[in-house]
C-alpha positions in Angstrom: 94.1 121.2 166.4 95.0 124.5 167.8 92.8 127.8 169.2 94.7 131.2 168.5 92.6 133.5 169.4 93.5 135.9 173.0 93.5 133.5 176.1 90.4 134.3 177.7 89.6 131.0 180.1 86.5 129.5 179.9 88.2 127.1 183.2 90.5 127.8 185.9 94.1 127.3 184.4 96.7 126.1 186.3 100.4 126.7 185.6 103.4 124.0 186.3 106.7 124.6 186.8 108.3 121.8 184.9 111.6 120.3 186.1 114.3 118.8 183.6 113.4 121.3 181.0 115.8 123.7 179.4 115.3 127.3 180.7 114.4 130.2 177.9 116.9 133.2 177.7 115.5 135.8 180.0 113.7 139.0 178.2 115.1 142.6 178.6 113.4 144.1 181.9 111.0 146.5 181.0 110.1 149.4 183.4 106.5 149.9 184.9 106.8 153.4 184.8 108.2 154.8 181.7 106.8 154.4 177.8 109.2 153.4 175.3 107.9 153.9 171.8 110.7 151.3 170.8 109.2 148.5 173.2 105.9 149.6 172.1 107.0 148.7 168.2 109.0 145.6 169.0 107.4 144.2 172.4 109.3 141.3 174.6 108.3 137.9 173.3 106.2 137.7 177.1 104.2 140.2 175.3 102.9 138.3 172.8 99.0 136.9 172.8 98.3 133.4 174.4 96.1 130.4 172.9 94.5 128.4 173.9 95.5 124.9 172.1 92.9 122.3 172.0 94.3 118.5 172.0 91.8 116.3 170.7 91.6 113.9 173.7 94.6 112.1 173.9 95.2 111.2 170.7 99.0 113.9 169.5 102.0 113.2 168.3 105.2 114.4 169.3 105.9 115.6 166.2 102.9 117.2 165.3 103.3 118.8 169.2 106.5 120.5 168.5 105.6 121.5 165.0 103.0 123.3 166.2 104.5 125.1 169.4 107.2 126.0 166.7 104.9 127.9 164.3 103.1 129.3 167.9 106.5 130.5 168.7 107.7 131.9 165.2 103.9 133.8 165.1 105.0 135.6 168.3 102.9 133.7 170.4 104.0 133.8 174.1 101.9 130.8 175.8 99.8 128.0 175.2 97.3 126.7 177.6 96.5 122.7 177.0 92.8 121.9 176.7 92.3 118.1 176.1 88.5 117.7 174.8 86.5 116.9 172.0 85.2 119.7 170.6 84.0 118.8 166.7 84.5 115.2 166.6 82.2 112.9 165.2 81.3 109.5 166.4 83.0 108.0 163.6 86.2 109.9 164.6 85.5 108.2 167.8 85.5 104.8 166.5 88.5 105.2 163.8 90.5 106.7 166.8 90.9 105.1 169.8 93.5 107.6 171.4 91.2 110.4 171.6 89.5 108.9 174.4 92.4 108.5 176.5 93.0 111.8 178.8 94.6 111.2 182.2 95.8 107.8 180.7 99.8 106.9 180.9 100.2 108.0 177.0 98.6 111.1 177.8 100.6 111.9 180.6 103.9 111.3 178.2 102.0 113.5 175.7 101.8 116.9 178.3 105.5 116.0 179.3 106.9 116.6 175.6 104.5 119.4 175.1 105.6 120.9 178.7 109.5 120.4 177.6 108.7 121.7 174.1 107.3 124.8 175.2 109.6 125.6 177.5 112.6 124.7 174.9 110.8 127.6 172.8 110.5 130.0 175.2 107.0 129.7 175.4 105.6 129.6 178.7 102.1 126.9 179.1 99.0 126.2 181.4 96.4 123.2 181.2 92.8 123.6 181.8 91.6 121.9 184.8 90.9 118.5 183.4 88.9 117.6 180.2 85.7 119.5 179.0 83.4 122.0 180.4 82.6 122.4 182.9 85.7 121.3 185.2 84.6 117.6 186.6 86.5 113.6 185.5 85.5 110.3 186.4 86.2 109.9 190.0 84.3 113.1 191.3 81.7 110.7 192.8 79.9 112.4 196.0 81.4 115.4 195.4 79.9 116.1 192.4 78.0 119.4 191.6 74.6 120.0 193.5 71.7 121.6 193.0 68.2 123.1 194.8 65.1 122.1 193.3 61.7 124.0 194.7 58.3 122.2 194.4 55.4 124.2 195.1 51.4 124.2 195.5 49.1 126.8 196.8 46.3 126.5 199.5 43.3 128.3 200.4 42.8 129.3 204.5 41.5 128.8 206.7 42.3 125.1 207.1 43.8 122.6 209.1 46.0 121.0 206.2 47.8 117.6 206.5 48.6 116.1 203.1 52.0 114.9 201.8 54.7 117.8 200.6 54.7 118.7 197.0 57.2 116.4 195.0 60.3 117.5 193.3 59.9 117.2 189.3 62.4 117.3 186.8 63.0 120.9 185.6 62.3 122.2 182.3 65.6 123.3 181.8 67.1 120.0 181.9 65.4 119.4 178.4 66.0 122.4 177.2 69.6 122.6 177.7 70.4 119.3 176.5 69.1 120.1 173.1 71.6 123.1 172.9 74.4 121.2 174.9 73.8 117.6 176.1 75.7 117.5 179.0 73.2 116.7 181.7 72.4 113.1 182.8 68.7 113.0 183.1 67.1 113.9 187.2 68.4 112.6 190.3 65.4 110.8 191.9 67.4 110.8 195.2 66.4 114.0 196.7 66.7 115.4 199.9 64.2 118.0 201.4 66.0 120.7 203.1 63.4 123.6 203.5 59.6 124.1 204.0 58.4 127.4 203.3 55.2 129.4 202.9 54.0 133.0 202.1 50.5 134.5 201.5 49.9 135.5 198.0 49.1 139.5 198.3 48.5 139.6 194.3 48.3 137.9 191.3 49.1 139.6 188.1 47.9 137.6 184.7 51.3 136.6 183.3 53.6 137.2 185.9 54.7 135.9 189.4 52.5 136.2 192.3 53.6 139.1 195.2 54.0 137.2 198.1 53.7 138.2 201.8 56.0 137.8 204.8 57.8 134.2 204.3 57.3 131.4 207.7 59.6 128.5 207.8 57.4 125.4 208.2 60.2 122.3 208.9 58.8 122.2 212.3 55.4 121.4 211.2 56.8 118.6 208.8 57.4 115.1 209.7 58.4 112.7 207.0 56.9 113.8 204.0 53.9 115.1 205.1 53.3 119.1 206.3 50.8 120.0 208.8 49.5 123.3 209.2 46.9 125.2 210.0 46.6 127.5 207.2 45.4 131.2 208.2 42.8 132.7 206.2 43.7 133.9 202.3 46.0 132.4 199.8 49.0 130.8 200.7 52.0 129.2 198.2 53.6 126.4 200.0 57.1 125.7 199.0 59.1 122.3 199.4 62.6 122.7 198.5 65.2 120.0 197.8 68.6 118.8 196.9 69.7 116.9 194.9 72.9 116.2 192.3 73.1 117.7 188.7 74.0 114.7 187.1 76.3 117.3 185.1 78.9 115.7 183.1 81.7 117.7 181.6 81.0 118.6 178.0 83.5 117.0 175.2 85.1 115.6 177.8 87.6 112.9 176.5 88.5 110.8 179.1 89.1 107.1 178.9 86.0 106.4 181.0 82.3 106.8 179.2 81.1 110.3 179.3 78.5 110.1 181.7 81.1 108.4 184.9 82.3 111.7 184.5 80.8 114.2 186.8 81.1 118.3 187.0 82.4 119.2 190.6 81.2 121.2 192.9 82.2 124.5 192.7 80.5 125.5 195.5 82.0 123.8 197.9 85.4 123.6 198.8 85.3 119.8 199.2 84.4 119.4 195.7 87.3 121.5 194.2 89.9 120.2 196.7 89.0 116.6 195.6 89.2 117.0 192.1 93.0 118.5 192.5 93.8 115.8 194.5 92.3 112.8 193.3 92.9 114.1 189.2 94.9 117.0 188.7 97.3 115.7 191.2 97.7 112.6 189.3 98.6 114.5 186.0 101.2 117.0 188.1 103.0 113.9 189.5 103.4 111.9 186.1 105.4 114.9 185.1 109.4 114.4 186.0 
């Protein structure tokens, strides 16, 4: 299975220098500064466009990987970038194959050392995707899986001396609505935690659109446990209780040997997150390679 079109990544790519590997004769410098209508006509080889080649899963063959990287090559094809997922497989491929679900296993690992060598052998120079799926995330992301802010709200009239549990997080709408264009989110994490109380007086209203709110107060000192007290000045003011919680994000077509959903997206927000993923995964997958 194999993407031709430009290399345009969709995931951070990162590129390994592979040891033990033949080394491709070098191409004719070509200057920065100067146009050469007979370069233009018959461009280096490193000119050439890059694919992206989709694996499914783990389940290649050597053979079929060097007859591939071959034709790449003879095309004029100057890279390949590995992408190990799913993409168009049926549940009954699923079941007749059980090497698809098998990325970051030891035969998979083999599999992106013979493709690595291969490449190279050809001339062609190659990048994997970080991990398996969209959006980058495997198995053992655990806690520092992808995160997200979820704002509950409700609106009180003033004056009043208001003391009555926060407004609880639901799940959004988008969580539904997503899946049934991409299922790749795990249902709602009941396991919130509440990081911000706010409140602003509603100035307007317009029919069909969202209120105009005043200046914005910050509340968490009037909030103990889960219940807000406030005395509320006089008008109309939207309260709003905002938490945290995780995505429950899986990476989409992911193919790894452990059930979609133990898979987690990680956070790419925090540096933690990415740094953990390299070096509990990728690292893994760098290593197996001589």
């Amino acid at each position: 299975m194999v993407a031709t079109g430009m290399l345009r990544c969709l995931l951070p790519a990162a590129a390994l220098a592979i040891v033990g590997c033949s080394s491709p004769a070098a191409s004719a410098p070509v200057g920065d500064d100067v146009f050469s209508l007979e370069v233009f006509a018959n461009p280096p080889s490193s000119y050439g466009p890059q694919a992206r080649w989709w694996w499914p899963g783990g389940s290649v063959e050597e053979a079929t990987l060097r007859g591939q990287l071959r034709e790449l090559a003879e095309l004029g094809y100057s890279a390949v970038e590995i992408q190990p997922f799913m993409a168009s497989l049926t549940n009954a491929d699923l079941r007749e194959d059980t090497g698809i679900r098998t990325v970051g296993e030891a035969s998979f690992l083999e599999s992106l050392e013979v493709a690595a060598c291969a490449a190279r052998d050809l001339g062609l120079l190659w990048d994997l995707t970080l991990g398996s799926g969209w959006s980058t995330g495997g198995p053992e992301v655990g806690d520092d899986g992808a995160r997200q802010l979820i704002a509950a709200e409700q609106t009180l009239e003033g004056p009043l001396s208001h003391s009555a549990p926060l407004p609880e997080a639901e799940p959004p709408a988008w969580i539904d609505a997503t899946n049934t264009i991409l299922p790749a989110i795990d249902g709602f994490d009941e396991e919130t935690v509440l990081r911000y109380v706010l409140a602003a007086p509603v100035l307007e209203q317009p029919e069909g659109a969202p209120a105009i709110l005043g200046e914005v107060v910050d509340l968490a000192a009037n909030v103990r446990g889960d219940t807000l007290t406030w005395e509320v000045p006089s008008g109309t003011h939207r309260v709003f209780a905002i938490y945290e919680n995780r995505t429950l994000h899986y990476p989409f077509g992911n193919a790894y040997a452990a059930p979609l959903e133990e898979a987690r997206v990680v956070d790419h927000l925090d540096r933690r997150g990415v740094s953990g993923f390299m070096e509990r995964q990728l690292a893994a997958w760098i290593d197996a390679l001589p």
